[in-house]
SEVEX-66356 format. One record per residue (C-alpha): x, y, z; residue number from 0. Coordinates in pm, 1 decimal, always signed. Layout:
// residues N
> X; Y; Z; NUM
...
//
This chain:
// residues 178
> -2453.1; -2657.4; +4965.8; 0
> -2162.6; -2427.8; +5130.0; 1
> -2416.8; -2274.9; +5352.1; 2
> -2542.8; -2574.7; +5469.2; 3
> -2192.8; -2743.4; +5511.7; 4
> -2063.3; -2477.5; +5661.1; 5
> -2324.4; -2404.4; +5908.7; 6
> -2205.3; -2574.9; +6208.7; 7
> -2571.7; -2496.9; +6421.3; 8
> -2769.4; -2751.0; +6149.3; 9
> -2709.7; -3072.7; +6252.0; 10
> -2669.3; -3312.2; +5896.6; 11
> -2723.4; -3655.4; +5918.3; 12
> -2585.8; -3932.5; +5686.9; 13
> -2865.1; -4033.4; +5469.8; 14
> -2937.5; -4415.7; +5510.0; 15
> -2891.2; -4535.9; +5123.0; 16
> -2626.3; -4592.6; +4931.0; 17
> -2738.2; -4315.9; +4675.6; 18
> -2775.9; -4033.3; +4915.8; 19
> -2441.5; -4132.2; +5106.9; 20
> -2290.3; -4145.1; +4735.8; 21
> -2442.9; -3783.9; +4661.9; 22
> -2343.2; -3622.3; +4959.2; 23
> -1959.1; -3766.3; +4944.4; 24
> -1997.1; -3604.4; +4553.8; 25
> -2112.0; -3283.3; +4715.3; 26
> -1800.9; -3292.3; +4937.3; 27
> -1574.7; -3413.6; +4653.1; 28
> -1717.6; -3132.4; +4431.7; 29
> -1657.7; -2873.6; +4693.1; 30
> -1326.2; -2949.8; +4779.4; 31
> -1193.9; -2795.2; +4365.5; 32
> -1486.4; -2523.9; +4360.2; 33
> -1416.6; -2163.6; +4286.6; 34
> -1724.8; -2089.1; +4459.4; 35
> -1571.4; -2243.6; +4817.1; 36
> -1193.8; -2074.2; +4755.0; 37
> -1354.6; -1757.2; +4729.8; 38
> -1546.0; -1782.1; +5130.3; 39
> -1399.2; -1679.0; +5423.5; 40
> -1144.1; -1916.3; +5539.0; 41
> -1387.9; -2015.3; +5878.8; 42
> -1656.9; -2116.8; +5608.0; 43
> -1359.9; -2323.8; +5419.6; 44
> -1277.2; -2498.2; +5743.8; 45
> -1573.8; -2541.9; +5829.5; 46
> -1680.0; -2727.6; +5513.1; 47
> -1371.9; -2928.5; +5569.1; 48
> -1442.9; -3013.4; +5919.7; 49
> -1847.6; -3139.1; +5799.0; 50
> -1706.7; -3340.4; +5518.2; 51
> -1479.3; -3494.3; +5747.7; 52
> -1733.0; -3550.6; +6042.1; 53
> -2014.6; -3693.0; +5754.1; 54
> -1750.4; -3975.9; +5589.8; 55
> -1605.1; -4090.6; +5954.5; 56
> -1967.0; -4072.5; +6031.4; 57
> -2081.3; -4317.4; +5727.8; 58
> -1787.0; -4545.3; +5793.4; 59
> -1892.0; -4570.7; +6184.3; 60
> -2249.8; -4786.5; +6041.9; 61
> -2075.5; -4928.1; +5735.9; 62
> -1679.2; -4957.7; +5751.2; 63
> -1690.6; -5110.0; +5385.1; 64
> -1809.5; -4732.2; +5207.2; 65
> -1552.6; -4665.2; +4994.1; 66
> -1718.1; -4333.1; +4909.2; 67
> -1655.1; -4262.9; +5279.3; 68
> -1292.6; -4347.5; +5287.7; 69
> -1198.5; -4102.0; +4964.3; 70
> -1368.1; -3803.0; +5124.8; 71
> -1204.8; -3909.8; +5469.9; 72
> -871.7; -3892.1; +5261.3; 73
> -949.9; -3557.2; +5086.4; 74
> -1006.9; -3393.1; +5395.0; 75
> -805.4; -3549.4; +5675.4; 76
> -505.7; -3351.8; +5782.1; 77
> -351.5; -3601.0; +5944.2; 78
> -89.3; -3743.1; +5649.5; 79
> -83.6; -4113.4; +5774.1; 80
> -458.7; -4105.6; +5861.9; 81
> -495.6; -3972.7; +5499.0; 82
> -293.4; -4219.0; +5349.9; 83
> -467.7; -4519.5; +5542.7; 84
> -831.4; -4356.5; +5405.5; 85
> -668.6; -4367.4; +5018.2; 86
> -551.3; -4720.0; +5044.5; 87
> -916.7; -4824.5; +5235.4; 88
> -1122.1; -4660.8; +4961.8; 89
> -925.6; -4858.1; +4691.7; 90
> -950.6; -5173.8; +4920.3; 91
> -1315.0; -5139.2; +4897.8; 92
> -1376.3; -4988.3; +4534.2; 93
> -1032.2; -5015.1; +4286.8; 94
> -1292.3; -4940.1; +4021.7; 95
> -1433.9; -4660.4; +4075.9; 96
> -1378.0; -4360.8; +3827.3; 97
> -1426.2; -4058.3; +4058.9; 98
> -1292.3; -4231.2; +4302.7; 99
> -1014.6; -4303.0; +4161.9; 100
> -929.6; -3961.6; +4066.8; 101
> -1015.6; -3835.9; +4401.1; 102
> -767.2; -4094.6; +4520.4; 103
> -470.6; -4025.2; +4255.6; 104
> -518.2; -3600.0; +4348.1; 105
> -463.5; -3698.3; +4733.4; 106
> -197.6; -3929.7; +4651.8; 107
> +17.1; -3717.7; +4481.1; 108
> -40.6; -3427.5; +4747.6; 109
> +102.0; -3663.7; +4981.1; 110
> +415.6; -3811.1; +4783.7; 111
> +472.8; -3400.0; +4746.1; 112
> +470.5; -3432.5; +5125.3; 113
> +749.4; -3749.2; +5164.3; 114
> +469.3; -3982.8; +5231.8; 115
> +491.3; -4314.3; +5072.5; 116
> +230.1; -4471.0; +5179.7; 117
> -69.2; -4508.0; +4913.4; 118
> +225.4; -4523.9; +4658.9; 119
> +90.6; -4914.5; +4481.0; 120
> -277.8; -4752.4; +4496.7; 121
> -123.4; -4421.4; +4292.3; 122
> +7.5; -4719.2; +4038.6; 123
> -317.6; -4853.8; +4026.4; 124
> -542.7; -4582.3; +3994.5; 125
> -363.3; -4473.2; +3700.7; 126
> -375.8; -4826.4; +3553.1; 127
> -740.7; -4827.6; +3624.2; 128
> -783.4; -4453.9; +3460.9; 129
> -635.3; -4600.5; +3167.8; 130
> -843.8; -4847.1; +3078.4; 131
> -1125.0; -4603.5; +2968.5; 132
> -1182.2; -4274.4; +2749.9; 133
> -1309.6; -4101.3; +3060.4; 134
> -1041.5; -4204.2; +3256.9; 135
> -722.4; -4122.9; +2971.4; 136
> -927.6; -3772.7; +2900.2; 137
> -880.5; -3697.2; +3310.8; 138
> -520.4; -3780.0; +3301.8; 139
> -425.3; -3597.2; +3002.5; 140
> -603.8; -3306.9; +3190.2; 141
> -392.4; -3383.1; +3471.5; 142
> -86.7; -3431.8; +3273.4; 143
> -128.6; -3089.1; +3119.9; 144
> -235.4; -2890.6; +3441.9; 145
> +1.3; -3032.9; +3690.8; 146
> +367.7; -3060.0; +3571.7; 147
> +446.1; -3179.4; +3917.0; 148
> +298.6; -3553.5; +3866.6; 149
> +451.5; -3575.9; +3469.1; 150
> +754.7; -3822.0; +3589.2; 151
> +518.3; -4040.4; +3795.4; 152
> +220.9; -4052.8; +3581.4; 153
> +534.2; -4117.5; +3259.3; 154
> +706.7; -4389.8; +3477.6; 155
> +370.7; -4558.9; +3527.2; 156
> +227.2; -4560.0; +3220.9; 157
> +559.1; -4655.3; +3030.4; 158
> +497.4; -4996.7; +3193.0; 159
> +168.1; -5075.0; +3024.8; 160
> +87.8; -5266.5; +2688.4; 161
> +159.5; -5035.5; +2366.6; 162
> -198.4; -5022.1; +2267.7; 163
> -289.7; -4824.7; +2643.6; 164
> +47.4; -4608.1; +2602.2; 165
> -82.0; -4493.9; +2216.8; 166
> -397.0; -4417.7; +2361.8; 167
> -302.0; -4201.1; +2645.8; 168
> -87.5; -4013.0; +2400.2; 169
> -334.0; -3947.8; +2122.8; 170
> -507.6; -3833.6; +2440.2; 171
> -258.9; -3540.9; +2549.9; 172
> -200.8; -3465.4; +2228.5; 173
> -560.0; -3392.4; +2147.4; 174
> -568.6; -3185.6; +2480.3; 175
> -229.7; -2965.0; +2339.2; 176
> -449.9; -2834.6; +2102.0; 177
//
């Protein structure tokens, strides 16, 4: 998938379903945290960067609605507001949506690190979303635990939520401390 991606000569079109346009956003989304892609030169980085980004603007040209679209547009945009706008699109058009939702919440809090406010209510509701399933509390523990940078937030958040979801998340990171 990196040599394709990053092969700027092979011309990659967006598939027409749903299920391909899904898969290939996952490829992206996938890419974007493999070891196998921060090992590459930094050209073949870029470029994978620069395909993702061309394939989700590309999707969102036919159907503006693709929320799949929007999170990828987010992960890889480089423009901070243009980034921020993609975050709070996606969650416009899928608050739902699991990986999405963490895909969201990782962008998010790379841009608060940044001074931009923006997608600030869809980092609140992502997490509230999260938390309403095992998957979801199991991913923020993990988050919890590897990023000490997004404790306070993900704390301040979650401190607002009924008792039962606040005892869950903490059996949670406890169960990761081990």
């Amino acid at each position: 998938m990196i040599r394709l991606l990053s092969d700027t000569s092979e011309t990659i079109d967006i598939p027409f379903s749903l299920r391909g346009k899904r898969e290939v956003f996952e490829a992206c989304a996938a890419l974007q945290s493999s070891i196998m892609l921060s090992i590459q030169t930094s050209e073949t980085r870029s470029n994978v960067a620069a395909r993702c980004l061309e394939l989700a603007e590309a999707a969102l040209k036919r159907n503006p609605t693709l929320s799949a679209a929007h999170v990828i547009k987010a992960s890889y945009e480089a423009d901070l507001s243009e980034a921020a706008n993609a975050i709070t699109a996606s969650w416009e058009t899928a608050p739902r949506d699991g990986w999405e939702a963490q895909l969201r919440l990782l962008r998010g809090f790379e841009l608060q690190a940044l001074g931009v406010t923006a997608a600030d209510r869809v980092i609140e509701a992502d997490i509230v979303t999260l938390l309403q399933s095992q998957s979801g509390r199991v991913w923020l523990a993990q988050l919890y635990w590897n990023d000490p940078t997004v404790q306070p937030a993900l704390i301040r958040i979650i401190e607002t939520r009924p008792d039962r979801e606040q005892a869950a998340f903490l059996t949670q990171v406890r169960r990761n401390a081990r």
